[in-house]
C-alpha positions as CSV (number, residue, x, y, z in Angstrom):
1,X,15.3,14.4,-10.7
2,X,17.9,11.6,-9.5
3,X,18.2,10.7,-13.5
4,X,19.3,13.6,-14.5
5,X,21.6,14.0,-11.8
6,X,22.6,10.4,-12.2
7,X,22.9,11.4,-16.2
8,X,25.4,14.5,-15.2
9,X,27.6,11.9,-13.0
10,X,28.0,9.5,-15.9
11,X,29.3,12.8,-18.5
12,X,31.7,13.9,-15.5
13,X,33.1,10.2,-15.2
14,X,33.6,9.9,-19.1
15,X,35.7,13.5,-18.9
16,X,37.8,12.5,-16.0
17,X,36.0,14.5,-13.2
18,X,35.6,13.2,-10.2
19,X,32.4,14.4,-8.5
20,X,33.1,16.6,-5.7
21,X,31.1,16.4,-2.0
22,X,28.9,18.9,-3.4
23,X,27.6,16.6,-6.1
24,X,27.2,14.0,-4.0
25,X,24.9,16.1,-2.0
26,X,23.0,16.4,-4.7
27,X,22.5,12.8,-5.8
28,X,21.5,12.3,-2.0
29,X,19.1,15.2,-2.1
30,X,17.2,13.7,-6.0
31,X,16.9,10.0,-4.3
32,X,15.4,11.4,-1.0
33,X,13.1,14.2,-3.4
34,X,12.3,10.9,-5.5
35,X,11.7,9.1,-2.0
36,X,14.3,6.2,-3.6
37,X,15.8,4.6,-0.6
38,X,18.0,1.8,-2.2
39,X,19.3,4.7,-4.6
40,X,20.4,7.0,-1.6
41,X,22.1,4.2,0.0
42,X,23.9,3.2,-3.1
43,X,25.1,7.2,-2.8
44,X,26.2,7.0,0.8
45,X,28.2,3.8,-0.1
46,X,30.0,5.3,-3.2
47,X,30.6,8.2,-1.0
48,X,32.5,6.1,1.8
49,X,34.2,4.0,-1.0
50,X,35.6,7.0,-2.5
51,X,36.8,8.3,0.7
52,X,34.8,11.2,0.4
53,X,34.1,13.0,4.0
54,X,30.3,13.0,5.4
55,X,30.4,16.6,5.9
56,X,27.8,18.9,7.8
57,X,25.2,19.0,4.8
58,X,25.3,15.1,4.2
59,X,24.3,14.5,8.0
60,X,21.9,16.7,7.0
61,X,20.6,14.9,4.1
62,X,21.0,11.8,5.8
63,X,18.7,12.8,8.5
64,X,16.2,15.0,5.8
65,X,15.8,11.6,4.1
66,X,15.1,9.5,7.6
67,X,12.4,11.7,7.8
68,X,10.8,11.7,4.9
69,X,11.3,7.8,4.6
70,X,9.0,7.7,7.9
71,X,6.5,9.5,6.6
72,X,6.4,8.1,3.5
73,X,6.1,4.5,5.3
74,X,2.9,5.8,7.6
75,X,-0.2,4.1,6.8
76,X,-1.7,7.9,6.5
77,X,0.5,8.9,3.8
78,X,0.4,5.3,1.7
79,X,-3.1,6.0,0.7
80,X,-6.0,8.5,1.2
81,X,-8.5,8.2,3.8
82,X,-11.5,5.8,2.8
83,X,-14.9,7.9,2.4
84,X,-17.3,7.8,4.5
85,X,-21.0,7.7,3.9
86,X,-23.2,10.7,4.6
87,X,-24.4,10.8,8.3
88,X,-28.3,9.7,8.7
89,X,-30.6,12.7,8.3
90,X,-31.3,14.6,11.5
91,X,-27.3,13.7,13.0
92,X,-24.7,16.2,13.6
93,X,-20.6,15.7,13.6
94,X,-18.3,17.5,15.5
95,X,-14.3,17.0,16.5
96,X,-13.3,16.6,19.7
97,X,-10.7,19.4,20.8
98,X,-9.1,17.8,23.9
99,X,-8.9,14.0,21.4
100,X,-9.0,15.3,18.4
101,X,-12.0,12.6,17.7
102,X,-15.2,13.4,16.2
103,X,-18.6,12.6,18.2
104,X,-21.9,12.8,17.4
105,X,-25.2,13.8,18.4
106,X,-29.1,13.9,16.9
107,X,-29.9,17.3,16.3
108,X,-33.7,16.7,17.4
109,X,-32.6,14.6,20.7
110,X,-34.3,16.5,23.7
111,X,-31.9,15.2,26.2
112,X,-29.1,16.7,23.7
113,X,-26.9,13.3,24.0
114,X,-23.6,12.7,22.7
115,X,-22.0,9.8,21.0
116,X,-18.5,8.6,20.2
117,X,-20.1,5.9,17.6
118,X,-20.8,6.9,14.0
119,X,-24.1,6.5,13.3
120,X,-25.0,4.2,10.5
């Protein structure tokens, strides 16, 4: 997305338009959508070097694209969750609601005991 926007800017520039604020929201919104940090700061500092005002929506897409950024850094989102192996037969899995952990328990145990270790 930010290369075709990026491709649009370029045409502009050779007529002799100057982007306006608008267009510059845009850029900002295909580098956060492409999760291209050093590209959206590149955008913010041609916007201040232009003189161009940080209105109401590019606070907005500043702080859209912090987000995301986060996110995208969290270990959880780098990669999927390794695969466990199949619990040993005769084991049950539940979650947790109050930690939001799973526990386990043998289905055949008499004194219907509860662990917090995986069984291997």
């Amino acid at each position: 997305a930010l290369q075709k926007v990026r491709g649009i800017l370029e045409e502009m520039r050779t007529g002799g338009i100057q982007p306006h604020v608008f267009f510059y929201c845009e850029l900002l919104r295909a580098a956060t959508e492409d999760v291209d940090d050093e590209a959206f700061r590149q955008i913010l500092f041609e916007l201040d070097d232009r003189g161009i005002p940080r209105i109401r929506k590019v606070e907005s897409r500043i702080d859209l694209h912090r987000q995301k950024m986060s996110a995208a850094s969290r270990p959880e989102f780098a990669r999927p969750p390794p695969q466990e192996a199949p619990l040993p037969e005769g084991w049950e899995q539940a979650m947790d609601p109050a930690s939001g952990r799973p526990y386990y328990w043998r289905a055949a145990d008499p004194n219907n005991s509860v662990t917090w270790e995986r069984p291997a």
